[in-house]
C-alpha positions in Angstrom: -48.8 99.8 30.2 -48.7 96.1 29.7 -48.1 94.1 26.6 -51.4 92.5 25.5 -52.1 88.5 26.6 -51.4 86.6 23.9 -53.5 85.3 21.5 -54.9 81.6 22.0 -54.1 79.5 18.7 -56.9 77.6 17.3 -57.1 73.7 17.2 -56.1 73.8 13.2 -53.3 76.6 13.9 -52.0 74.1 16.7 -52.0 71.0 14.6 -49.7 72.6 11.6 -47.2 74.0 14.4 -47.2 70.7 15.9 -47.1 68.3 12.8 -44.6 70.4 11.1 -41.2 68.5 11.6 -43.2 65.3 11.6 -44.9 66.0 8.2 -40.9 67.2 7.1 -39.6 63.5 8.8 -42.2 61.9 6.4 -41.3 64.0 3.4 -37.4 62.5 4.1 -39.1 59.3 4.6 -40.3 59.5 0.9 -37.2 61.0 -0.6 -33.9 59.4 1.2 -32.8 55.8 0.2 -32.4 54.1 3.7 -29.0 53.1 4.6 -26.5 53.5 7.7 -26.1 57.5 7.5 -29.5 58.3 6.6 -31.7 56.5 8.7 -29.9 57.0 12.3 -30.9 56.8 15.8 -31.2 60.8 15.7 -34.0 60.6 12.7 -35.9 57.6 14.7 -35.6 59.8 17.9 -36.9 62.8 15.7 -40.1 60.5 14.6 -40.7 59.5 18.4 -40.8 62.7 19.8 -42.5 65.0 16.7 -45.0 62.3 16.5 -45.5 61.7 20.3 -46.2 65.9 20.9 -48.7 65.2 18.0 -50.6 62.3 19.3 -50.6 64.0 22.6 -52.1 67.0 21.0 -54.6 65.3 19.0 -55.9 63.2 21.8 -56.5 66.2 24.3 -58.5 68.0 21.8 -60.8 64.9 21.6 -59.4 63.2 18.3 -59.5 59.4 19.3 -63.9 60.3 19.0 -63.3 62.1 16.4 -64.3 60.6 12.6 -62.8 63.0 10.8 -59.2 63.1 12.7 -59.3 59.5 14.3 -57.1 58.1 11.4 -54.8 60.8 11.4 -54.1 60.0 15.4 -53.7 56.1 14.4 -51.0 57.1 11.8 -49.8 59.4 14.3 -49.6 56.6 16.8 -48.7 53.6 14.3 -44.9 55.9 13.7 -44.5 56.6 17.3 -44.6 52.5 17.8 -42.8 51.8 14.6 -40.0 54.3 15.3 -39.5 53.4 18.9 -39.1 49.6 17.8 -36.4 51.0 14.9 -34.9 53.0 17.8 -34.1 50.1 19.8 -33.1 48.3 17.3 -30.6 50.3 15.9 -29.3 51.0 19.6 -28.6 47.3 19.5 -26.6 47.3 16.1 -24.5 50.3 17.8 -23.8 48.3 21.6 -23.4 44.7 20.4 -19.6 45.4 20.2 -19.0 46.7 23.1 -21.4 44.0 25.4 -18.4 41.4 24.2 -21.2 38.5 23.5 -21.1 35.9 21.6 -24.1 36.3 18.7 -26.8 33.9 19.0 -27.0 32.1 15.3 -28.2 34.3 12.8 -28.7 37.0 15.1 -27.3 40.0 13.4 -29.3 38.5 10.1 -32.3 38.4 11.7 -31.7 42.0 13.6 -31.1 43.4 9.6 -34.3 42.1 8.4 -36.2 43.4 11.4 -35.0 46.6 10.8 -35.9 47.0 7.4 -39.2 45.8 8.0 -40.1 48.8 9.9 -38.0 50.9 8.0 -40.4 49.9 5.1 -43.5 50.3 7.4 -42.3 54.0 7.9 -41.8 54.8 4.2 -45.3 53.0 3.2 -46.8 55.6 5.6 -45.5 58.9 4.7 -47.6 59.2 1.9 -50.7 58.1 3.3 -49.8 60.4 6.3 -49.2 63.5 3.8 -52.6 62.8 2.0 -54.2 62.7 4.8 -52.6 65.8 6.1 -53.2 67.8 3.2 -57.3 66.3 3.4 -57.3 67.7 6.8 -56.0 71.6 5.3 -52.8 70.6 7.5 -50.2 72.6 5.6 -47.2 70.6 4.3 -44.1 72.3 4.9 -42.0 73.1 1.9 -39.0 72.5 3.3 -37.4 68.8 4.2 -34.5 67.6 6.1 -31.0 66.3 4.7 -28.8 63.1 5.4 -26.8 66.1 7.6 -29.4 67.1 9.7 -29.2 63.1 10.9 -25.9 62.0 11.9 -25.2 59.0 13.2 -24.7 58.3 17.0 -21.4 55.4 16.6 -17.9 56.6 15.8 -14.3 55.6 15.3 -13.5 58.9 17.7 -13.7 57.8 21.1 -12.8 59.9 23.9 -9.7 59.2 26.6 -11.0 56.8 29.5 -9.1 58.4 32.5 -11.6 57.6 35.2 -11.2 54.4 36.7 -14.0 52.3 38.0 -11.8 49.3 38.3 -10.8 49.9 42.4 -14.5 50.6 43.4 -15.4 48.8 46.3 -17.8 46.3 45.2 -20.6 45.4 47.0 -21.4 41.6 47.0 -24.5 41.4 48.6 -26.2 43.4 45.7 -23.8 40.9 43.2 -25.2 38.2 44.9 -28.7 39.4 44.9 -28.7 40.5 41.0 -27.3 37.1 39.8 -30.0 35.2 42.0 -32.8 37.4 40.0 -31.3 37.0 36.8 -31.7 33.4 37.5 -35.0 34.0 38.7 -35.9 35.5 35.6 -34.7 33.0 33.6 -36.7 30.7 35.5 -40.6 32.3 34.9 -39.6 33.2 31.3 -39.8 29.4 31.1 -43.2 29.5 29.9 -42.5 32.0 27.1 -39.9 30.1 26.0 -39.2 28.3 23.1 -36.2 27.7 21.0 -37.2 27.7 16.9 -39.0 30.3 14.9 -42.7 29.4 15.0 -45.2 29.4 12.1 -47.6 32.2 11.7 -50.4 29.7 13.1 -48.3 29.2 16.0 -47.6 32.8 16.8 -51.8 33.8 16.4 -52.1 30.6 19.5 -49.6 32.6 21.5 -50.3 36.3 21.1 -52.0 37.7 23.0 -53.4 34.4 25.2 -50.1 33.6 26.2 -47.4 36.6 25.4 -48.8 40.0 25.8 -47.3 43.3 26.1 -48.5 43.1 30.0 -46.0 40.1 30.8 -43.5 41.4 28.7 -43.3 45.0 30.3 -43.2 43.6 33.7 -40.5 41.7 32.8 -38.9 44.8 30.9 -39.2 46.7 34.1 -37.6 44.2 36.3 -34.7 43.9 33.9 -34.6 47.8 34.1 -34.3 47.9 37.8 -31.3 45.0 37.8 -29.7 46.9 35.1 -30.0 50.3 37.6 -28.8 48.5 40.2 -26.2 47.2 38.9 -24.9 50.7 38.0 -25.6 52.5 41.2 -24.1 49.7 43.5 -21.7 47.7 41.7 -20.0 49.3 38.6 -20.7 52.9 37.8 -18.8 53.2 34.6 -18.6 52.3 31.1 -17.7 49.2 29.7 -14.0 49.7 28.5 -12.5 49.6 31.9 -13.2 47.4 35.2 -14.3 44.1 36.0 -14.7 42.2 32.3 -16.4 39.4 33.9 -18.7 41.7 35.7 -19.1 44.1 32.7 -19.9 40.9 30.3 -22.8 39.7 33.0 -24.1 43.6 32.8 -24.5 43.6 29.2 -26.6 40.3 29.7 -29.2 43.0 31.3 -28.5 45.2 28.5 -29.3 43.1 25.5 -32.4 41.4 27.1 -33.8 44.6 28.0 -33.8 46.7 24.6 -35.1 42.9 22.9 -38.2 43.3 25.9 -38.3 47.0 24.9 -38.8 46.2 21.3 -40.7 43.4 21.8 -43.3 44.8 24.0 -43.6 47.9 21.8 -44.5 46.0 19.0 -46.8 44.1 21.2 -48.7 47.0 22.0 -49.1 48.3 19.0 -50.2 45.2 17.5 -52.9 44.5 20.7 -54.0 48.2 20.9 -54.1 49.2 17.1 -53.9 45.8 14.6 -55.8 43.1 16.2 -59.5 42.8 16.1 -60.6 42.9 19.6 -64.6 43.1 18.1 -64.8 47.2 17.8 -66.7 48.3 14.9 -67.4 51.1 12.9 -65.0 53.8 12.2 -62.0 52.0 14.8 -63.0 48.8 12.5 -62.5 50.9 9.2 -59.6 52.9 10.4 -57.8 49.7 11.5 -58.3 47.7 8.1 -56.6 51.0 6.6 -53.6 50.7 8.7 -53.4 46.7 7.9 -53.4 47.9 4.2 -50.2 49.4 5.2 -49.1 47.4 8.1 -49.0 44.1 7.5 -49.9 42.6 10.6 -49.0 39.0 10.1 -45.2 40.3 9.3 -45.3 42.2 12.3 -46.4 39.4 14.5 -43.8 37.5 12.6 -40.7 40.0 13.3 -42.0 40.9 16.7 -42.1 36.8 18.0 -39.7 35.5 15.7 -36.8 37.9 16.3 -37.7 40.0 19.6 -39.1 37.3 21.8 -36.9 34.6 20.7 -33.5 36.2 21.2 -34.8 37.1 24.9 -35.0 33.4 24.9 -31.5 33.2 23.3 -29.9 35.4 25.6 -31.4 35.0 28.6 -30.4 31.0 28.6 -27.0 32.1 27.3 -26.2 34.4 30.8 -28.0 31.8 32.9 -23.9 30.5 33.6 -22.7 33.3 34.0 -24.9 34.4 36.3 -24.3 31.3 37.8 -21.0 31.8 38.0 -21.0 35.2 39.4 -23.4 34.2 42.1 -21.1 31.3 43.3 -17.8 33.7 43.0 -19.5 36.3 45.3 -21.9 34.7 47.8 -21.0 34.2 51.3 -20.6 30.5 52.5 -21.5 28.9 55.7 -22.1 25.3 57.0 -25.1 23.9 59.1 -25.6 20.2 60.7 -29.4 19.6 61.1 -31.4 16.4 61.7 -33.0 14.3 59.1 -36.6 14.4 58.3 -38.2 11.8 61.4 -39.5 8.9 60.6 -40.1 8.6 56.7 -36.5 10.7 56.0 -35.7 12.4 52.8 -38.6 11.0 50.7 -40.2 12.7 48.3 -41.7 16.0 49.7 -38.4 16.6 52.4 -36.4 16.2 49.1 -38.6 18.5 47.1 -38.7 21.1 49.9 -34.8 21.3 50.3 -34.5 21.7 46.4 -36.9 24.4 46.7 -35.1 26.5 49.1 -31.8 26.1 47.3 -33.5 26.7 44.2 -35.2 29.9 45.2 -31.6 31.7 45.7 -29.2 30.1 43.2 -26.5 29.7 44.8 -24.5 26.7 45.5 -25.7 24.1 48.5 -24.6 20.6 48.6 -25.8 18.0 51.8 -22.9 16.1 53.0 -23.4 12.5 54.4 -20.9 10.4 55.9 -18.4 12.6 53.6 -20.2 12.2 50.6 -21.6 15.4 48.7 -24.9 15.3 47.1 -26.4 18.4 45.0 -29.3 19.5 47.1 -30.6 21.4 44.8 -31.6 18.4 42.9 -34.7 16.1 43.8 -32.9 13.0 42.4 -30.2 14.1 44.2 -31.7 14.5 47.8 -33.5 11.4 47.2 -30.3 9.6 46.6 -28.9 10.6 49.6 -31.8 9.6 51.4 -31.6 5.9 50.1 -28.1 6.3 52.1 -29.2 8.3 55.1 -31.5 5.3 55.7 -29.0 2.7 54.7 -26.4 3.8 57.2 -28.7 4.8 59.8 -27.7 8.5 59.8 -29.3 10.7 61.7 -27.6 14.5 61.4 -26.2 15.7 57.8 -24.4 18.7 56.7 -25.7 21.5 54.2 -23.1 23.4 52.8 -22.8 26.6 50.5 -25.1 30.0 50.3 -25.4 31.2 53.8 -29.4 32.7 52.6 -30.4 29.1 51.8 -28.9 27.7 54.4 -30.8 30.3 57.1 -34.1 29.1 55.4 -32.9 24.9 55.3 -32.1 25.6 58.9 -36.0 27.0 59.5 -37.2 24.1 57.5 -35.4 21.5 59.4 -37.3 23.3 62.5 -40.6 21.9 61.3 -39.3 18.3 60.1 -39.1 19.7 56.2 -43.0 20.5 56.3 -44.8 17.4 57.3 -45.5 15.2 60.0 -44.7 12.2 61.4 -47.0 10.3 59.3 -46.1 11.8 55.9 -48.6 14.6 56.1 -47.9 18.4 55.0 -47.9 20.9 58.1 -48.0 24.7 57.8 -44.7 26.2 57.3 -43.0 29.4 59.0 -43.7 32.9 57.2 -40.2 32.8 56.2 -40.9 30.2 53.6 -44.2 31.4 52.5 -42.2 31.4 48.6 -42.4 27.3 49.3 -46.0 27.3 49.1 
């Protein structure tokens, strides 16, 4: 004889076993002061995940075109977002010491104040999440959690290192590679960037026409990936042992990434849920009752004003370094090409070389008649032309990153990309990134 299948729960019997520890975490939300051992990275993580099964739940049974559930799922939602944002932010209170970098101004300030702004967000909706529980016949658990059930993640106690990374052979080729694409980065952030808090006026002209949560999650995934590769290829360990300078230009990766991942949260959630995007009805209704809670010009505010700016901050702030490690590690050659015939290093020629040596990062300087000229530098090239021509020279010497000077050497093959009389001519495939 077998045991009997068992019973499938009903929609309503799910929704209580699945919004019970999240309806408890709101409870705590309405009942606990918030301070550093009661609202931890293990209560935030609690909220993500309780409230993340629920939205899932919700939204296979149909609730997002549903009027009578839709606002629950957008509370739902709204704490997954919020939480995810505290999350990361309170990961970055508990690293900073150990990254060993120096604090942009007001950094930690501004950090403090972003975190109680969505601490407040949370506690603002536990109530209306409870009524609106308790309107939907969702029972309320009796029970709540304690300060105990949420210790914190940082400690004085900190295990013995005894396994050392420091001897690792360390492969420069992927050094080399992840300073060039830090640089890289730095270099199409460019247009994102900007280096004083802007007025709310300012911030509505640039979200979402010009920073969205789609260019700030690619960027958040190509930081990700340097970040990985770094610890597969170059250092596997922590960051108490090992390479400082190394380690220091790792936690470069590590700050900008958990700023992208709370700034492209918030982004989301602010696009998808906040802003108008000319939906009517109940998704109108439902999201002028979450602005009632959420104020969305604050969030905007925190979001731009602390997130994306402090990207900015740090991301200029490693470009040295990075520049530093790239020129430590790369490998160095010299070539001796001809000059650009007829018209010599002019404007395009000159724009071309800087180009190339631009594109990897590293070091290159052109050598004429022993003087060195920075040929990563338009000015520069063009100086050295107005001597090239002076003294008649016909061959000069590029010196520094042997990947830039592989490409030079191609470019040099084709006369720099023009003709004889001045005009542009197709380049090799190799240098399709010139185009």
């Amino acid at each position: 004889m077998t045991d009997a299948a068992p019973r499938e729960l009903s929609f309503q019997e799910k929704v209580a076993i699945f919004s019970a520890d999240y309806l408890k975490c709101c409870k705590y939300l309405m009942q606990v002061e918030p301070g550093r051992d009661t609202f931890t990275k293990r209560l935030y993580s609690l909220l993500i995940a309780s409230s993340q099964l629920l939205e899932d739940l919700l939204d296979f049974h149909g609730a997002k075109n549903n009027r009578n559930w839709y606002y629950y799922r957008e509370l739902c939602a709204t704490v997954r977002h919020l939480s995810r944002a505290a999350y990361s932010q309170k990961h970055i209170f508990n690293r900073m010491p150990f990254y060993e970098l120096e604090s942009p101004k007001d950094f930690d300030a501004q950090g403090e104040r972003a975190l109680a702004f969505l601490t407040r967000c949370l506690q603002r909706l536990a109530p209306a999440i409870l009524e609106e529980a308790r309107r939907l016949q969702i029972p309320v658990p009796d029970d709540m959690f304690s300060p105990s059930d949420f210790p914190r993640v940082s400690t004085d106690e900190i295990l013995e290192s005894d396994i050392d990374d420091a001897e690792k052979h360390q492969k420069k080729e992927s050094i080399v590679g992840l300073a060039s694409e830090f640089l890289n980065i730095v270099k199409t952030f460019d247009h994102l960037a900007f280096y004083e808090p802007l007025t709310i006026e300012q911030i509505q002209n640039l979200v979402p026409s010009k920073a969205n949560e789609v260019q700030i999650r690619k960027y958040e995934m190509v930081v990700h990936n340097l970040q990985s590769e770094f610890d597969s290829y170059v250092i596997h360990g922590g960051y108490r042992s090992g390479n400082r300078g190394l380690k220091k230009f790792r936690s470069y990766f590590s700050i900008v990434l958990h700023l992208l991942e709370f700034t492209g949260g918030l982004l989301h959630y602010y696009e998808r849920h906040l802003l108008d995007a000319g939906f009517k009805n109940v998704y109108k209704q439902v999201s002028d009752r979450l602005m009632e809670v959420i104020n969305g010009d604050e969030l905007l505010e925190v979001t731009v004003n602390y997130g994306l700016f402090y990207v900015c901050e740090f991301l200029t702030q490693g470009m040295n370094l990075a520049q530093d490690v790239l020129n430590e590690n790369m490998k160095r050659d010299s070539i001796t090409v001809g000059v650009p015939q007829k018209l010599g290093f002019h404007s395009r020629p000159s724009l071309m070389v800087a180009k190339v040596v631009q594109h990897y990062g590293g070091q290159v300087e052109m050598i004429v008649n022993g003087d060195r000229f920075d040929a990563s530098s338009v000015l520069d090239m063009q100086w050295a032309g107005g001597k090239i021509k002076k003294e008649n020279v016909d061959e000069v010497m590029f010196t520094g990153d042997v990947r830039a000077l592989h490409d030079l050497a191609i470019l040099a093959s084709v006369n720099y990309g023009e003709d004889s009389m001045g005009k542009g001519v197709a380049l090799p495939k190799e240098l399709d990134y010139l185009k």
